[in-house]
N, C-alpha and C positions, 0 to 999 in steps of 0.2 A: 556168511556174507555180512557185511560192517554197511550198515546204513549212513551216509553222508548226509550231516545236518547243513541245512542251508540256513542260512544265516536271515534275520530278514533285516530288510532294512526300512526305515520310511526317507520317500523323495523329500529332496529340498521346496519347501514352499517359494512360489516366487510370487515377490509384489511387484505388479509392473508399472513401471512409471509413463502408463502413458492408457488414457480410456477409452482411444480411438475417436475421441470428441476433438474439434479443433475451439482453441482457445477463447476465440471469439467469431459469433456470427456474421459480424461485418465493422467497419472500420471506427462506428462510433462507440462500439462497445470495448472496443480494440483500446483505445485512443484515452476511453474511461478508466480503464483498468491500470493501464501504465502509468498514466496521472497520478492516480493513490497511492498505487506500489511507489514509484519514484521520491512524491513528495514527503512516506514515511520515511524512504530509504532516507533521506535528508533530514528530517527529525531526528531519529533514533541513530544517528552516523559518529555518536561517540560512544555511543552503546556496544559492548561486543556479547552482554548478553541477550540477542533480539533475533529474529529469525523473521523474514517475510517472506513470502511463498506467492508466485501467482499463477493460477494453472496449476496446480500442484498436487498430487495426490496425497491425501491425509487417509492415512488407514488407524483407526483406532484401537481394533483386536487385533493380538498374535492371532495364526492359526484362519481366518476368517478374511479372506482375498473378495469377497464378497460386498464386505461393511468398508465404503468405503466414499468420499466426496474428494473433490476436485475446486474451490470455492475459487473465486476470481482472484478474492487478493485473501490471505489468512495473516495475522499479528500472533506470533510465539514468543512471549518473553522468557527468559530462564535459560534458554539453551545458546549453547556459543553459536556465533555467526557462522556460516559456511554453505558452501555446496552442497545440495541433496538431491538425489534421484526421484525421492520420495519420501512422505513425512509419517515412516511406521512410529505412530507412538509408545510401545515398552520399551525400543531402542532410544528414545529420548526423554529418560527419565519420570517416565509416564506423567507428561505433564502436555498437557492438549492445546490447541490454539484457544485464546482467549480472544482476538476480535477474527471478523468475519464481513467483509465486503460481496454484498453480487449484486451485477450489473446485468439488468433485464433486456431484454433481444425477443424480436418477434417470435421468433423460436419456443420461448418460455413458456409453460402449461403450468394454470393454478395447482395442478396437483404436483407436479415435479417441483415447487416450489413449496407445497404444503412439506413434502416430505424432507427438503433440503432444510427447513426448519427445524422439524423434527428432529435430523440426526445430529443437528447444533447443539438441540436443546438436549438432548440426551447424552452427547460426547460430550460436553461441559464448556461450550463456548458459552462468554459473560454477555458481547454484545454483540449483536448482528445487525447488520446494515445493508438496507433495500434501496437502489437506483434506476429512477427508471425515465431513461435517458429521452424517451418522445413527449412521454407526460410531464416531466419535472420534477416528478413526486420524488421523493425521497424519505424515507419511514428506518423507525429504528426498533429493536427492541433489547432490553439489558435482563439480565439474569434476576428473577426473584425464587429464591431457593431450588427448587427443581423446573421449573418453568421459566420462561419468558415472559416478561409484560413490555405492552406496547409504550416506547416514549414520547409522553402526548407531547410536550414541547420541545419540537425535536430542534428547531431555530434556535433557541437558547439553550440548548444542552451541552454541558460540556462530558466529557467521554473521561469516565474513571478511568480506564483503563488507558489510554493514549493521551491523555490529558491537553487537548484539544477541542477548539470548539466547530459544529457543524453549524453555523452559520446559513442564513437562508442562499449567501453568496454560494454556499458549497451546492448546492439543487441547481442552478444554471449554470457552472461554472467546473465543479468538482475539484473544488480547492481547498485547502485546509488552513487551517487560524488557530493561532494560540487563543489562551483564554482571551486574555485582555481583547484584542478583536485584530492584531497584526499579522498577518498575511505571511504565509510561508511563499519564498519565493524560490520557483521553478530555475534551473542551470541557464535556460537561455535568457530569462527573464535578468541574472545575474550578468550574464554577459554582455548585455544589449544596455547596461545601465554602464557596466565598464566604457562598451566604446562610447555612448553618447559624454561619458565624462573625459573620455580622452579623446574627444574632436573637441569640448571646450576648454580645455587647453591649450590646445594647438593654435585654437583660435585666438584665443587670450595671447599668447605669445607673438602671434603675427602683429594682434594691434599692435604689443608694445614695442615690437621692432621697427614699426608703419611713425609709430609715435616718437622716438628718439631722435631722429634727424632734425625734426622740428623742434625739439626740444633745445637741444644743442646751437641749432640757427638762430633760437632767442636767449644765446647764454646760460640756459641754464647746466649746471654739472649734475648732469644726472648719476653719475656714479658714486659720488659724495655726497649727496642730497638725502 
């Protein structure tokens, strides 16, 4: 009798892209979060090596579907731009988010956030950043060798790593600013400065249409003038 060796195999690991958490608890947190993402996405939009994730699942171990965070908005420099399901980091060059946005919701428990620290400060994110949208607060902290330290002046700090400053405007407003103190401006903010520039136009042109007849009534040649 011939004994039939079975073969063994191991199953495919799956990382899934999705933690059964919904992205945001309600619409001012909602509303937070798209703000930041957006406004980098517009900073960093000649960048093709930059990645921002929101809602996004960051797995730091192969093997370990367990270790794993979801941060409201994550900054990944180094790797190419693109779509991802999820952000398993040995598949991207083992190179980890270096900022870090979360946007606080009643929802939030000082230990779920003690712990979200924690796996910042231990996966190797540089800076991490606290919003918290009822209170105003807004609190930072940047990388000192294997730990985080709190950044006391967080209104005058500008951000090694996105090279931007968080301004006390950003704590009411959640906006962002170049060093110097100029205001990154949002797509409809841009468009809404178009049309008011092109109804003063328009305007300007009616006078001078309004204004030629008369011109002409007292001789003068306005077309060679």
């Amino acid at each position: 009798m011939v004994n039939q060796l079975i073969r063994q195999t191991t199953p495919d690991i799956i990382y899934r892209d999705c933690d059964g958490q919904p992205m945001a608890d309600n619409t001012q947190q909602f509303r937070r979060i798209v703000t930041i993402k957006e406004n980098l996405e517009i900073l960093f939009a000649s960048r093709d090596d930059f990645v921002i994730g929101g809602n996004l699942l960051w797995y730091p171990v192969e093997g370990s579907v367990k270790t794993r965070q979801a941060p409201d908005v994550m900054v990944v420099f180094g790797r190419p731009k693109g779509d991802r399901d999820s952000y398993t980091e040995w598949q991207e060059n083992n190179i980890s988010p270096q900022v870090v946005f979360e946007i606080l919701s009643p929802r939030n428990r000082t230990q779920e956030m003690i712990n979200k620290s924690l796996f910042y400060q231990r996966y190797g994110v540089d800076e991490y950043y606290v919003y918290d949208p009822d209170t105003l607060e807004f609190s930072g902290f940047s990388r000192s060798q294997d730990s985080f330290a709190a950044i006391e002046e967080i209104n005058a700090w500008v951000s090694l790593r996105l090279r931007i400053r968080h301004g006390r405007k950003f704590i009411t407003s959640v906006e962002l600013y170049q060093p110097g103190g100029q205001e990154y401006q949002r797509p409809e903010q841009e468009h809404q400065e178009e049309e008011t520039a092109l109804l003063q136009l328009e305007q300007e042109g009616k006078q001078d249409q309004e204004l030629l007849p008369k011109l002409q009534a007292q001789g003068i040649d306005v077309e060679n003038s």
